[in-house]
N, C-alpha and C positions, 0 to 999 in steps of 0.2 A: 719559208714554206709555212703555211696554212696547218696544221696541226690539232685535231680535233683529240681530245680524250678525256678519257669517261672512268667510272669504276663504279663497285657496289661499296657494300660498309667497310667489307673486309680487304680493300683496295683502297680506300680512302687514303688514309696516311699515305701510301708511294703517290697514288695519282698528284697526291699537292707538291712532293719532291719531284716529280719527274714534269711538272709544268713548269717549277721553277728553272728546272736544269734545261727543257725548251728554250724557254725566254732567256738563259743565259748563252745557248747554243745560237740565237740567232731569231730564231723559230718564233710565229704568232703562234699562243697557245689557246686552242679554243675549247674551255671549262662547259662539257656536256655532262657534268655531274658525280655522283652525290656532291651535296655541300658539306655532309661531317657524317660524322659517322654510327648513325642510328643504323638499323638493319632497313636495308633495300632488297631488292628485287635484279638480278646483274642482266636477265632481259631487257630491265629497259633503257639501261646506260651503253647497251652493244645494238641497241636500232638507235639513239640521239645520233652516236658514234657512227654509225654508218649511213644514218639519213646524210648528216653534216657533210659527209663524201659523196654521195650519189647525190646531191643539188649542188656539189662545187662547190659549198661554204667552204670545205677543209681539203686538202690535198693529199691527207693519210690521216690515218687513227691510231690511237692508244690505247688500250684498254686492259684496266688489272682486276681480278676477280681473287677470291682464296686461290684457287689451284691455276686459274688461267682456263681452265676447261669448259664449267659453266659458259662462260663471254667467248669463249673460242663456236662454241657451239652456235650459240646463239645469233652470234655476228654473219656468221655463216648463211643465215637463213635469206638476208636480204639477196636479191638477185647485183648481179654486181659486187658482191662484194668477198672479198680474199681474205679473209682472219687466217693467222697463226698462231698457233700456241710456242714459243720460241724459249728453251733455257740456254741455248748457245751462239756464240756469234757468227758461225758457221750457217744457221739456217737463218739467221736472222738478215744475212745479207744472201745468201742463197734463195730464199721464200721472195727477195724483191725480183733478184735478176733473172732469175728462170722461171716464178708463176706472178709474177706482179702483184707480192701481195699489197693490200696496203691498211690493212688493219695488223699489229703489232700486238700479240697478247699476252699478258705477263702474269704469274702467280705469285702472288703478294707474299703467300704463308711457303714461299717453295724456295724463290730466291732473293736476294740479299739486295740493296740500295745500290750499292757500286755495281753488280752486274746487269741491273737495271738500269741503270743509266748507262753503261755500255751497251747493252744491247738498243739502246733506243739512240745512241750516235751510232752505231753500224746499220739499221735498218735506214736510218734519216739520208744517210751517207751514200746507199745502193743507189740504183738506177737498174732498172729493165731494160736488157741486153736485144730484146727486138727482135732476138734470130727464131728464122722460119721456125723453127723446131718447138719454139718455146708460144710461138704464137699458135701453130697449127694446137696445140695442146689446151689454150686459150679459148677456141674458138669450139674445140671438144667442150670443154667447161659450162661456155654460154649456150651449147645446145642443150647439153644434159639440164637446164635451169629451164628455159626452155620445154621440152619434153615435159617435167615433172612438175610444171606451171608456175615456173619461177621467174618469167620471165618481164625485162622491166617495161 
């Protein structure tokens, strides 16, 4: 899988663990930035991250900020696109199968290497379950983007 991820300053250090941990997973890791870790801006590593998804360059995203919240917000703005803020593996394979997420977002100063790297084998690992219920909820989503001029 295609794998786009991104970070700001204070994401830097995990994003470079968790591409490597990609690449050893299987996964092409596609480097939407920072390059190190001088102070950025986490808006515009959560539109790289989700352009890369909405032209099909990437097949899912990553994306680590301090808290996860800034890049959760953000990411969100693009039409298309599903960010989570995720500390457990429960949502982190739940946020695939039932809302299709596909941006993954993680807080750098919140949680730890190892549970970052599990959560990002349990989100890689889900699949979207398809059922009416999850889709009809879907299709509520891309209206509301839609309505409030979001739409792609």
């Amino acid at each position: 899988m295609r794998i786009a991820i991104g970070a700001d300053h204070a994401g830097f250090e995990l994003k470079e663990k968790l591409g490597a941990c990609l690449r050893d997973l299987g996964h092409q890791a596609i480097d939407a930035g920072t390059v190190n870790p001088d102070p950025v801006d986490y808006p515009d590593y959560a539109e790289a991250v989700g352009k890369l998804i909405l032209t099909g360059k990437a097949d899912r995203g990553v994306l680590v900020c301090g808290s996860g919240v800034g890049a959760s917000v953000a990411a969100n703005k693009l039409p298309g696109i599903r960010a989570a803020l995720c500390h457990d593996t429960y949502s982190a394979r739940q946020g695939v199968e039932h809302d299709d997420m596909n941006i993954l977002v993680l807080g750098a100063r919140v949680i730890g290497e190892e549970l970052a790297r599990e959560l990002v084998r349990t989100f890689l690992a889900a699949t979207f379950t398809g059922e009416e219920r999850h889709r009809r909820r879907l299709e509520k989503i891309k209206a509301l983007e839609q309505r409030y001029g979001k739409s792609k």
